[in-house]
N, C-alpha and C positions, 0 to 999 in steps of 0.2 A: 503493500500500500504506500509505503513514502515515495515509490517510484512513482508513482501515477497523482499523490496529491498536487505537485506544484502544477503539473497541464490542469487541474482545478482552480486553487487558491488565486496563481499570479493572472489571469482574468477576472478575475471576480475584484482583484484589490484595483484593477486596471480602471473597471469599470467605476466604481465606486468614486477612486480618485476624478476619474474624468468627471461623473456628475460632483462632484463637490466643489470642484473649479467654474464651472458652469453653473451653478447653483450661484455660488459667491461673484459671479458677477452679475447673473441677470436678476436677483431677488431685489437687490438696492435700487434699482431701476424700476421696480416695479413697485414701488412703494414714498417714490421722490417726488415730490413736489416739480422741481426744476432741475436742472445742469447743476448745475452747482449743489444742488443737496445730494441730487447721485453720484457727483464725484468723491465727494467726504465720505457718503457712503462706502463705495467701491473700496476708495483708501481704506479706511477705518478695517475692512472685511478681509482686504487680501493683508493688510498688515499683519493683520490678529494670524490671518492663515498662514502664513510666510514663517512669520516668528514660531508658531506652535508646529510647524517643521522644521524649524531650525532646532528645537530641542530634543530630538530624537541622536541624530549627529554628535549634540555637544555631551548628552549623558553619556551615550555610548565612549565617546574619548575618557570621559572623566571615568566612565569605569574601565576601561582597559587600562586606564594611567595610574590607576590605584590598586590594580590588581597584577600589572606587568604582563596584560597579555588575556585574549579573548578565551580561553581554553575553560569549558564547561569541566568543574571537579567530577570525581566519579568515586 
């Protein structure tokens, strides 16, 4: 079975990410008054989105750098 999960999961994560990019841009736009309150929008949403992917990255370092190395104990 772990042979054949990732032809499952990495589409399904594919999809997801692609509607939540999509999502984050067109929901601001659809709830703005004008241009300019869709743009703060927009900002405000892909910022939030952006940073809350940039912290995947940065834990991941912070624990390989505290532990010397990705290797699951056993």
């Amino acid at each position: 079975m772990p042979q054949t999960m990732p032809y499952l999961f990495v589409p399904l994560i594919a999809l997801g990410v692609g509607g939540s990019f999509t999502l984050g841009m067109v929901l601001p736009l659809d709830h703005a008054r004008d241009a300019n309150e869709a743009n703060s929008w927009t900002a405000f949403v892909l910022g939030i989105g952006y940073f809350a992917g940039a912290l995947g990255p940065f834990f991941l370092g912070v624990a390989r750098d505290s532990t010397g190395g990705l290797n699951i104990p056993v």
